[in-house]
Structure formats: structure tokens, C-alpha cells
C-alpha positions in Angstrom: 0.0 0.0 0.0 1.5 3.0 -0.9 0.4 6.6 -0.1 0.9 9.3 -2.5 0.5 13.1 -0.5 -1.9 14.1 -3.5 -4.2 11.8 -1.8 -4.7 14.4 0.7 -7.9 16.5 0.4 -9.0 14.9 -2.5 -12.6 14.7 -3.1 -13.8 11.0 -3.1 -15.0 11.3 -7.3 -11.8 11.6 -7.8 -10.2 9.0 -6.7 -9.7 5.5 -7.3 -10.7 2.3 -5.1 -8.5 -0.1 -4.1 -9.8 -2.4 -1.6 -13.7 -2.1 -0.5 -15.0 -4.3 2.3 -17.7 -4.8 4.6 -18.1 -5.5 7.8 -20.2 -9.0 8.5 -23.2 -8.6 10.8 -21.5 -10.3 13.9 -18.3 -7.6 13.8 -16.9 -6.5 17.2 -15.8 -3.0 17.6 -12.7 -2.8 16.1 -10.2 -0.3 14.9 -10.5 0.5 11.7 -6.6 -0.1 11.1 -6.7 -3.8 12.8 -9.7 -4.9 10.6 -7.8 -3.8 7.7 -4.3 -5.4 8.2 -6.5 -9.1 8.9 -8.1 -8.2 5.5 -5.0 -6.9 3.2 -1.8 -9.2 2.4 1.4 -7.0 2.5 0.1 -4.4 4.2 1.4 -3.1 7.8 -0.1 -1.1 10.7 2.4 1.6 9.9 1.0 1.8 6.6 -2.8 1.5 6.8 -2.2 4.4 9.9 -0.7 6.6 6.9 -3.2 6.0 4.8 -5.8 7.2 7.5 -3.7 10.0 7.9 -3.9 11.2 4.4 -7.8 10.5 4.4 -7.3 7.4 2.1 -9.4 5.5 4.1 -13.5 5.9 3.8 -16.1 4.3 6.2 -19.6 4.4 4.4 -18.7 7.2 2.0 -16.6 9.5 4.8 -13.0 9.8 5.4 -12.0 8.4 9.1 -8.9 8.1 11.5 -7.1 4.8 12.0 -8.8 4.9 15.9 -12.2 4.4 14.2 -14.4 1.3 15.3 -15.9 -0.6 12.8 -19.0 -1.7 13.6 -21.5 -4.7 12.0 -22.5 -3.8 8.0 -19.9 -0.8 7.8 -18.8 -0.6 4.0 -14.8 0.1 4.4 -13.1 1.5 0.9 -9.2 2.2 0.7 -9.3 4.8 -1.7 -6.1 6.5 -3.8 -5.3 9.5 -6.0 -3.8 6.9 -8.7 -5.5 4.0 -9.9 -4.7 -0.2 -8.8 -1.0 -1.0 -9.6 -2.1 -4.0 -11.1 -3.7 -2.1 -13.8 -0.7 -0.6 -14.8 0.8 -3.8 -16.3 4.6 -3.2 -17.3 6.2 -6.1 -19.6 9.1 -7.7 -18.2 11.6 -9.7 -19.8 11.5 -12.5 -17.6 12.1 -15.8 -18.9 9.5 -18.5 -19.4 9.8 -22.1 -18.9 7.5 -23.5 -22.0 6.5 -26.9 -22.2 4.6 -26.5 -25.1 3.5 -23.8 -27.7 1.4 -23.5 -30.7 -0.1 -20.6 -32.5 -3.7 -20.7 -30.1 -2.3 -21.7 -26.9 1.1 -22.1 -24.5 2.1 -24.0 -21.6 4.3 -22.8 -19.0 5.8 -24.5 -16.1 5.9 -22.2 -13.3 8.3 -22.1 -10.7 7.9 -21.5 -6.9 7.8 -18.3 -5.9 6.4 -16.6 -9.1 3.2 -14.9 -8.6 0.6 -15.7 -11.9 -1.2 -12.1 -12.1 -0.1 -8.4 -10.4 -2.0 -7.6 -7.5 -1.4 -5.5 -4.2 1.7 -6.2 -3.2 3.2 -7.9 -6.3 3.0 -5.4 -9.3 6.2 -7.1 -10.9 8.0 -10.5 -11.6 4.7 -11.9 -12.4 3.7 -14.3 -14.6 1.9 -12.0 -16.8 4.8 -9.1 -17.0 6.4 -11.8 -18.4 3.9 -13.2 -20.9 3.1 -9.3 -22.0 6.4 -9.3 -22.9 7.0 -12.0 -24.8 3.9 -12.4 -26.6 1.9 -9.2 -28.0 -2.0 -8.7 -28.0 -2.8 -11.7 -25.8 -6.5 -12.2 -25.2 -7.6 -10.7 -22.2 -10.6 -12.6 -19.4 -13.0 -10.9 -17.9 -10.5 -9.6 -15.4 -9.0 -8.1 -18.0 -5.8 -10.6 -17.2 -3.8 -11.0 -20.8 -3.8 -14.9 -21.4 -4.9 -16.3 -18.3 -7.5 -19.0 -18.1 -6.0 -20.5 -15.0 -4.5 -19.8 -12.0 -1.8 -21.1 -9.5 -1.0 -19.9 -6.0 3.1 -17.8 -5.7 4.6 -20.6 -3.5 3.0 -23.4 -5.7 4.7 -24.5 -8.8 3.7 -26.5 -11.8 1.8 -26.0 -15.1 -1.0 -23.6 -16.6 -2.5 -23.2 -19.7 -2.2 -19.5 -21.1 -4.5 -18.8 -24.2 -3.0 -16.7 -27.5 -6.5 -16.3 -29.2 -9.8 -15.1 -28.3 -11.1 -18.7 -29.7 -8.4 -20.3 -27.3 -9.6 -18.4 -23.8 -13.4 -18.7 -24.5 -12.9 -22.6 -25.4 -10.3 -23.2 -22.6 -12.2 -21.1 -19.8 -15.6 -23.1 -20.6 -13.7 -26.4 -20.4 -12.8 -25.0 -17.0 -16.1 -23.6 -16.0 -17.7 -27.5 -17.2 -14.8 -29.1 -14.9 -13.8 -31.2 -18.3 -10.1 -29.9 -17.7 -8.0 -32.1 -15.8 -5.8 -30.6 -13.0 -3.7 -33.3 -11.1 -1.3 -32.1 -8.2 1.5 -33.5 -5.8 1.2 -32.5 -2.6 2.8 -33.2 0.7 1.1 -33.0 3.6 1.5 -33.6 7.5 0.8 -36.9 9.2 -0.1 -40.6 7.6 -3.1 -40.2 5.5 -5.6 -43.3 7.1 -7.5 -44.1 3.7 -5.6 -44.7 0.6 -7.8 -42.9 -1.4 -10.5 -40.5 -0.7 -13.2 -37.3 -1.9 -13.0 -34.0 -0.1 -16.5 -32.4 -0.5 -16.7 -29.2 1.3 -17.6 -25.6 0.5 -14.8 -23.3 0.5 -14.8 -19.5 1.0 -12.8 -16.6 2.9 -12.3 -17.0 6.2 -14.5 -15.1 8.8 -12.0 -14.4 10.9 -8.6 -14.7 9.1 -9.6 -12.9 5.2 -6.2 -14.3 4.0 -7.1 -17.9 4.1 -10.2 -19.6 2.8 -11.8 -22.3 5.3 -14.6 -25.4 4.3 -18.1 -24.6 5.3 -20.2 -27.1 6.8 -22.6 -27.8 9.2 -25.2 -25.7 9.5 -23.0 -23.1 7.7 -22.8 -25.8 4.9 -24.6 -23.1 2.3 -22.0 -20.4 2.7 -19.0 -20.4 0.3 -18.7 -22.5 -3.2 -18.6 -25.8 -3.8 -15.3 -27.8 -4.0 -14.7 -31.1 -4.7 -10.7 -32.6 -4.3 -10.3 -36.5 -4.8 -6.8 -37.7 -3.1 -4.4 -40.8 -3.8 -2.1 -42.0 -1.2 1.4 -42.1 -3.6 4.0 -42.9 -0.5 3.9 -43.0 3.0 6.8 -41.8 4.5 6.2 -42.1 8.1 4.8 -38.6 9.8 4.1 -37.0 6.5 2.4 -38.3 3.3 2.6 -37.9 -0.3 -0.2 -37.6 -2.1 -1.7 -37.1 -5.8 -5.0 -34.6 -5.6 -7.1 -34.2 -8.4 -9.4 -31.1 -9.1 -12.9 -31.2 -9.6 -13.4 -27.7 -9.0 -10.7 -24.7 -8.6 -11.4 -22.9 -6.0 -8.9 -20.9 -4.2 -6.2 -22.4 -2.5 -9.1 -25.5 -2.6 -6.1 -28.6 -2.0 -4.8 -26.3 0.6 -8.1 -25.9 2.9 -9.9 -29.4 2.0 -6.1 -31.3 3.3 -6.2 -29.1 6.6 -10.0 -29.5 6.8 -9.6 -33.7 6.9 -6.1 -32.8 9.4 -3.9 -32.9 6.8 -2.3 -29.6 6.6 0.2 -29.2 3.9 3.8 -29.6 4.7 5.8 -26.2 5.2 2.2 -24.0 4.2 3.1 -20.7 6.4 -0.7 -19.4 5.7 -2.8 -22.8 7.0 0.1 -23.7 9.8 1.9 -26.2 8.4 5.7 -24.2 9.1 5.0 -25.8 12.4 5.8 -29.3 13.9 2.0 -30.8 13.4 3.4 -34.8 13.7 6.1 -36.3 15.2 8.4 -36.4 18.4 9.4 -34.2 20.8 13.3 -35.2 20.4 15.6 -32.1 19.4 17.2 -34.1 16.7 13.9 -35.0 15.3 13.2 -31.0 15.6 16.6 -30.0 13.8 15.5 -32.6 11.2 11.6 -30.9 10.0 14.0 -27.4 10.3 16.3 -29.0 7.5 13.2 -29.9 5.7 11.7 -26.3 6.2 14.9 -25.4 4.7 15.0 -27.6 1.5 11.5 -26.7 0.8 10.9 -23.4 2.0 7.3 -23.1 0.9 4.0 -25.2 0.7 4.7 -29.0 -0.7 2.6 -28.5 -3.5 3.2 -29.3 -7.2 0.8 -29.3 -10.5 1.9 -31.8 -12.2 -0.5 -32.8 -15.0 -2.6 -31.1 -16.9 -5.0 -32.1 -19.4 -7.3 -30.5 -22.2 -9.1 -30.1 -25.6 -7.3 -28.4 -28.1 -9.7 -25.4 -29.4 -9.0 -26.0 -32.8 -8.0 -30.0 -33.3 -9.9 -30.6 -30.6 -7.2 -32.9 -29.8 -7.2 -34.0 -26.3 -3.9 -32.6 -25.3 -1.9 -34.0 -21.7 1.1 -32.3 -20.1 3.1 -33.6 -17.3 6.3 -31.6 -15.1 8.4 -33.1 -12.8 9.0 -32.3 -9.6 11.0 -29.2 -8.5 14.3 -29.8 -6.9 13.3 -28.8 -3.6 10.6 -30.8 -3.2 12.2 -33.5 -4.6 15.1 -33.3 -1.8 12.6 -32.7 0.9 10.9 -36.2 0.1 14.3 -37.8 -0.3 14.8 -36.3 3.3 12.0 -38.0 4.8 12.3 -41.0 2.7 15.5 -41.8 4.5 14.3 -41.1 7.6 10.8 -43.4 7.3 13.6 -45.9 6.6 16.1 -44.9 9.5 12.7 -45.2 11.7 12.0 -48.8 10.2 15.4 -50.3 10.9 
């Protein structure tokens, strides 16, 4: 979040909105800076407090201070003299690992790390600075993303489909929409998975408490969110974590993420959902010093989308793609592979 000092004094018509949120009917008091830093990624108290300062921040249409309490229903806008970074989309010259290419279509392998689409927080090193600049007039989605049909999350890595035509990204985004793509991942996750093969059904949406994570709805809450369906494959059991194939139904965000944790299977090293911390295992200090080494190897969520499968828009060919896994993952399961048979001996 940056504040520019023309945002002072502005009137609110001429300014642009950058985040708008409101308050759910069962909302404590709460200052207006706390709500916003559980709500925005990347942004500090230090930050929001500026922007209050410069009147950037709008509670139901009027400028307030960072001591403001939000109450139930209050609409919340951050509001700027500039519009949304990720509007301002600046090719890159990055370069792209492409699996395959044609004149309609490309695959790309995306590495850890690399976020798919600019937003707060990440308005370069994206996957789509570096498509703009390799490939001119991409087709744009009804987020006005050039190419994109698809999306991964930054610490994920693995394939995507980016469309070249406006034929390509209407015919790829329906085969999404129907679910007729197929989307298979790797994923490692904390503790021995009981079944060797199972369905996650579960609706996923934000978080009421925590807006950056998504969390499975059920219950009597069972209507809230959007349906998500993840079917799971034991491929190795490797003592106090599991590796495990998950194929999408649905693509919901961060979907294998929340439906793992939901069935206590967090993913292994994932920061957001708690897996950086020791969820199986001893209490022995070498056993300790061993997960930190793994933390290290992979320093980021165990996940991996490794196959991807389509129609062709034109030869409506069905077309399969398949990526190995990164090196760091990789050496993290080597890791606990050796120690599942350390353990055995």
C-alpha cells in the first residue's frame, strides 16, 4: 500500500478504489486499522495508519482516523489519488519455462515463488509481466488478465495453460467452468493419511476471521462459500508426513490447501494454514533440527501441479502435459524417505 501526498484533500470522485470491504453482521468494535491489516496481504499497521492519515481510508462514504471502530455492516473503501498498480501492467523480460506452444495456446511451467497475475503487493515478476512481454495482444478474461485462463498460487509451482486467441480463452475457460479440464497435483502433507484414497467435498470460501485464508463450510454453515470437490491418492507413506496425488474437480482458491487441513492434513511447510510448524512427530531435538532442515529444502508449501490435461480449441485434440517435480521438493521427500527408513530399521 503505498500513499501518494496528493491523496490528501481529494474529493472521493476523484479518486480511485483499491480495496472495498464490509463488515459481516457479527463484527466486534474494532479499529478501523486492525480490521484492515486481517483483511490486506502485505500491508502493515504503519502503513494502513498513513493512509488514514492522508484520508485514504472511507467508512460508508466518509473519510475516518485509524482509531475508528468498525461496527456490523460498515462498507470500508481504501481509496487513492492513482489507480490499482495491477492495472498498470509493465512487460518484463522474464524468462518463461515453456512446455509446449502453438499458434492458439502455450504451456508454462511455473516455478515457486512466481506470482501468476499483479496484485497489491506484487506489481512485478509476475507471470503476466512476463507473458506481455514475450507475446503481443494476448487475449484478455474478464479480469482483464492478458492470457490467463487459470491460476496457481506464488509458492506453488507447476503447469498452466495460457491462451493466444480469443477462440483459445473462450474454449479453454468453458472447459474449465464445465470441470472437463483435468488438473492433477502433488502435494505433501503432515501426518499418515488413514484411507488410501478418498473425496474431499466441502464448500470453500474466505475465512470469517482470518480474510487471507479460505476455510470449508459445513454444518449448518454448509450453504456459505462455493462448492469444492478434491479426490486424493495416497502415492508414498513416508512415516509422519504423506505424499499424495489430488485431483481437481473444482478450482477454488487455495481448494487442495483448505480441504487437506479440513480432513487434518495440513500441507507440509504451508506458512498461511500452519503447516511451518511441527504438526506430527516427536518431541526429540534431533527429530526438531530434522523438519527445520526440511523447512529449509523446501521453503514453501509442498505443492506441485503436475498434470494437466485439455481439448485443443481447434483439433480438438485432447492434449496431456506432465512436469516433474521441483528440486526442492524433490530433496525434501528424499529427506523424509531416509528417515521413514532410518525409523524402520
Amino acid at each position: 500500500m503505498n500513499i501518494e501526498n496528493d491523496d490528501l484533500n481529494q474529493d472521493e470522485s476523484d479518486l480511485y478504489e483499491h480495496y472495498n470491504f464490509v463488515a459481516d453482521k457479527g463484527q466486534q468494535p474494532l479499529r478501523v486499522d486492525k480490521f484492515l491489516m486481517n483483511f490486506i496481504e502485505n500491508a502493515s499497521r504503519n502503513k494502513i495508519q498513513a493512509a488514514a492519515k492522508a484520508g485514504s481510508i472511507y467508512v460508508n462514504g466518509k473519510p475516518v482516523k485509524s482509531n475508528y471502530k468498525v461496527k456490523p455492516f460498515d462498507e470500508i473503501r481504501v481509496m487513492m489519488a492513482h489507480p490499482p498498480y495491477e492495472f498498470l501492467l509493465v512487460p518484463e523480460d522474464i524468462p518463461l519455462d515453456i512446455v509446449y506452444e502453438d499458434d492458439q495456446l502455450l504451456v508454462v511451467n511455473k516455478p515457486a515463488g512466481m506470482v501468476v497475475h499483479p496484485g497489491h503487493g506484487n506489481y512485478s515478476g509476475t507471470l503476466i509481466n512476463a507473458l506481455t512481454f514475450h507475446f503481443d495482444n494476448l487475449p484478455t478474461n474478464s479480469n482483464e488478465r492478458p492470457g490467463l485462463v487459470h491460476r496457481i498460487d506464488k509458492d506453488t509451482s507447476g503447469l498452466l495453460v495460457v491462451a493466444k486467441t480469443e477462440l483459445a480463452m473462450t474454449h479453454l475457460a468453458k472447459q474449465f467452468f464445465d470441470k472437463t479440464s483435468e488438473r492433477q497435483y502433488v502435494a505433501l502433507v503432515w501426518g499418515n493419511v488413514e484411507n488410501e484414497e478418498g473425496t474431499i467435498e466441502g464448500n470453500i470460501g474466505r475465512h470469517p476471521k482470518n480474510r487471507l485464508q479460505n476455510t470449508v463450510f459445513d454444518g449448518d454453515q454448509a450453504d456459505k462459500g462455493k462448492d469444492a470437490v478434491t479426490h486424493y491418492k495416497v502415492i508414498e507413506r513416508l512415516g509422519y508426513v504423506t505424499l499424495v496425488a489430488c485431483k481437481l474437480e473444482t478450482g477454488r482458491t487455495h481448494q487442495i490447501r483448505v480441504h487437506m487441513k479440513h480432513i487434518g492434513h495440513t500441507l507440509f511447510n504451508d506458512a498461511r494454514y500452519g503447516g511451518d510448524k511441527i504438526l506430527k512427530g516427536t518431541t526429540f531435538t534431533k527429530y526438531k533440527q530434522f523438519v527445520e532442515n526440511c523447512f529449509k529444502v523446501l521453503p514453501r508449501q509442498g505443492l506441485h501441479a503436475k498434470t494437466l490435461g485439455f481439448v485443443h480449441p481447434v483439433s480438438g485434440e485432447w492434449l496431456t502435459f506432465s512436469s516433474e517435480l521441483p528440486n526442492d521438493m524433490h530433496m525434501c521427500i528424499e529427506k523424509w524417505r531416509q528417515y521413514a527408513k532410518h525409523q524402520s530399521t
